[in-house]
C-alpha positions as CSV (number, residue, x, y, z in Angstrom):
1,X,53.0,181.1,78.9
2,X,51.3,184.1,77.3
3,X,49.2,184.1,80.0
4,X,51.6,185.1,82.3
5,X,51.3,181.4,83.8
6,X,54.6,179.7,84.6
7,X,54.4,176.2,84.0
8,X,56.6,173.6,85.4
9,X,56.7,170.7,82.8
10,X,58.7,168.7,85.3
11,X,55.5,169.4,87.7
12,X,53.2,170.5,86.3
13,X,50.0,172.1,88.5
14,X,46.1,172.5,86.9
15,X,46.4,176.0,88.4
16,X,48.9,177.2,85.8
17,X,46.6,175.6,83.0
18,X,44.8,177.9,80.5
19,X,43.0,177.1,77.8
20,X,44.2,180.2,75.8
21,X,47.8,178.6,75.8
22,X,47.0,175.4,74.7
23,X,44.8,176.9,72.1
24,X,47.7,179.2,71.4
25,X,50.1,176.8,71.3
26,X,48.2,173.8,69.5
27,X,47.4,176.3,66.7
28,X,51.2,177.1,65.9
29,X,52.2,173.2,66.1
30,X,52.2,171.4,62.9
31,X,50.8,168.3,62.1
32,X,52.8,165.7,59.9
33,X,56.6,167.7,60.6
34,X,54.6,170.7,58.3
35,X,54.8,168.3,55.8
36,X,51.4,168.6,54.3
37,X,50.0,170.4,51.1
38,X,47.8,174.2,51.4
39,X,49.1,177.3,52.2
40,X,49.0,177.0,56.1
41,X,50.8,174.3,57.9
42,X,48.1,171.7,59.1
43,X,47.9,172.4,62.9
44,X,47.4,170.1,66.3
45,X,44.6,172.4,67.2
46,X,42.9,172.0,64.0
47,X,43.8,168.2,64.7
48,X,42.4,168.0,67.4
49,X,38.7,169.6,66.4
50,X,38.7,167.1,64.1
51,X,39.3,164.2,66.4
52,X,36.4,165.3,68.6
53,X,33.7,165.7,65.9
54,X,34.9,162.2,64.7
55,X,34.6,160.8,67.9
56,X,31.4,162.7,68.4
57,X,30.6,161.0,64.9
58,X,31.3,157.7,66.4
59,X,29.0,158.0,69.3
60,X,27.0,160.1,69.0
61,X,25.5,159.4,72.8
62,X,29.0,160.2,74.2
63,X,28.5,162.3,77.0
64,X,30.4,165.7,76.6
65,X,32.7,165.4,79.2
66,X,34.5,162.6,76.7
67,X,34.1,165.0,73.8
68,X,35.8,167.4,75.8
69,X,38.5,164.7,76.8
70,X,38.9,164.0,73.1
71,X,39.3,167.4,72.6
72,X,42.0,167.6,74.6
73,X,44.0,164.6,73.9
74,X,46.6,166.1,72.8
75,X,47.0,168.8,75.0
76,X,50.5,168.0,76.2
77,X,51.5,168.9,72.5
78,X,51.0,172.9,73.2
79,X,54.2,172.8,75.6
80,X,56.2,169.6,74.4
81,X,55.4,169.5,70.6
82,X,54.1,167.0,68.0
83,X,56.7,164.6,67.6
84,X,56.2,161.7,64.9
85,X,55.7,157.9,66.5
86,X,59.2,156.7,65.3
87,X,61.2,160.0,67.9
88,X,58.5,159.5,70.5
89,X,59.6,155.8,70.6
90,X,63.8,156.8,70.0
91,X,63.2,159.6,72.7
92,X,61.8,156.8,75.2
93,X,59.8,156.7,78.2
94,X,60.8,160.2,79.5
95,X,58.5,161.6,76.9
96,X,55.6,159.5,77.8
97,X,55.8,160.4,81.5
98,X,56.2,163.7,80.9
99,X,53.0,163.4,78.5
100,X,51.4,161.8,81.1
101,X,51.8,164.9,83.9
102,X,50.8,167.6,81.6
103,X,47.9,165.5,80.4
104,X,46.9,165.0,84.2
105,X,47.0,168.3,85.2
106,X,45.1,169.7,81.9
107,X,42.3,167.0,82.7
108,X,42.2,168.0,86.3
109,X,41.9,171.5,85.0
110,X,39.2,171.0,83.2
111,X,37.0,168.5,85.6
112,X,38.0,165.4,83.9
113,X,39.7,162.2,85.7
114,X,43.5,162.8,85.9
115,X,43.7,159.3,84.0
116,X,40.7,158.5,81.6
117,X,38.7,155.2,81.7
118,X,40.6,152.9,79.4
119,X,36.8,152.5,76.9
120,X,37.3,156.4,76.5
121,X,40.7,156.6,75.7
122,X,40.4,153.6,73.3
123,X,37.9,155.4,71.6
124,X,39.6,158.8,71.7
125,X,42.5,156.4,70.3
126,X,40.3,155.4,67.2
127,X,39.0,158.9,66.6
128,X,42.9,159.6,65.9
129,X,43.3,157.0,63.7
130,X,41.0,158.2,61.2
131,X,41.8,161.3,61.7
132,X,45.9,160.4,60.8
133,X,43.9,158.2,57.6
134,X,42.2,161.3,56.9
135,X,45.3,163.9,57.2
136,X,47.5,161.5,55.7
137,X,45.6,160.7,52.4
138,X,44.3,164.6,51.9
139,X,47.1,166.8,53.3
140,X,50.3,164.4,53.3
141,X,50.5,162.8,50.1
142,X,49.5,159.4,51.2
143,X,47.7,156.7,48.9
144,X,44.7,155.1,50.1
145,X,46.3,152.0,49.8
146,X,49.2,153.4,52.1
147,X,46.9,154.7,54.7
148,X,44.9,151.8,54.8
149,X,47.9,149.7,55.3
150,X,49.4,152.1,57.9
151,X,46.0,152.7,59.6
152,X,43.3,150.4,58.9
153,X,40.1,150.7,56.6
154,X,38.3,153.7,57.6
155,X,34.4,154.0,57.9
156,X,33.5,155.2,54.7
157,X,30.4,157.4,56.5
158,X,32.5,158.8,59.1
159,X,35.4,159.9,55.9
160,X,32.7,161.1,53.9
161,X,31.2,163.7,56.8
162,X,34.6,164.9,57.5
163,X,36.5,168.0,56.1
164,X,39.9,169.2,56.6
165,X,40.8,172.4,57.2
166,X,43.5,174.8,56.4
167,X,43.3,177.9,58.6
168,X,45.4,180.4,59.3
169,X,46.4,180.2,63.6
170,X,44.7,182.7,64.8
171,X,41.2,181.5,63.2
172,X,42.1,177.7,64.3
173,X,43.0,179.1,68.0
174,X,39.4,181.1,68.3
175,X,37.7,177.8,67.1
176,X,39.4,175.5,69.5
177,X,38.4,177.9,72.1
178,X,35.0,178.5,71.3
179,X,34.6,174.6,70.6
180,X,35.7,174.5,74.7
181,X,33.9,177.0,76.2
182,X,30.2,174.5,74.4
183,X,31.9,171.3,75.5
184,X,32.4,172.8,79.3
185,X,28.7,174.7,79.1
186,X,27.6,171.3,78.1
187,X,28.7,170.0,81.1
């Protein structure tokens, strides 16, 4: 890592977690293949703001250690990539498992349980969903229709209060980390 932390991905240990690389990392992965409109590819970091402040949205009583958890949730992705549903599925269990690990050790990390409560990762789970309704009707072509098909009737309120951003990496990497360091102060 950048850091100078060796990570085993076989293994993976909280000690070798940073929250500069998975910053670093998130900010460079795209979204959607990079298949989305604007001038910078639509990043897992900037994802992945967007998936807390929707679940924030959503329950607004959620303590911040789940924000932070949402924040996180797809942490993995800094080492191990974004891969679309259909090659997560063709690449098979291996990829989940290995998911799994890194996701651990990142919650472990960062004071959260290794494995959340199932309520909290549902609702991290929904916060996603619009988020991918959101990304895919205003970044990757997608007609409402499509996305409402593909992902379910959104929450008109929650769509409404949400922007997507466009950011070059470096900008989306200081955000995810600043957006950290309040959800850990907040702890």
């Amino acid at each position: 890592m950048l850091s100078g932390r060796r990570l085993d991905l076989l293994d993976p240990t909280p000690v070798d977690i940073e929250i500069e690389d998975i910053a670093h990392g998130l900010a460079f992965v795209a979204r959607w293949n990079g298949q989305t409109a604007g001038d910078w590819p639509y990043s897992v970091a900037e994802h992945s703001l967007l998936v807390e402040r929707i679940f924030g949205l959503t329950d607004p009583a959620a303590p911040p250690r789940w924000r932070l958890a949402a924040l996180l949730h797809d942490g993995p992705e800094y080492v191990i990539g974004d891969m679309i549903s259909p090659v997560k599925s063709a690449v098979g269990p291996g990829y989940k498992a290995m998911d799994e690990r890194l996701s651990a050790a990142i919650h472990i990390r960062f004071g959260l349980p290794a494995a959340l409560p199932p309520k909290v990762k549902r609702a991290i789970k929904r916060a996603d969903t619009v988020s991918a309704w959101l990304e895919a009707t205003r970044l990757a072509g997608f007609a409402v229709a499509e996305a409402d098909r593909l992902f379910g009737r959104q929450n008109p309120d929650v769509i409404a209060a949400c922007d997507l951003a466009l950011r070059p990496p470096r900008e989306v990497r200081e955000a995810f980390v600043a957006r950290h360091a309040e959800l850990l102060a907040a702890l």
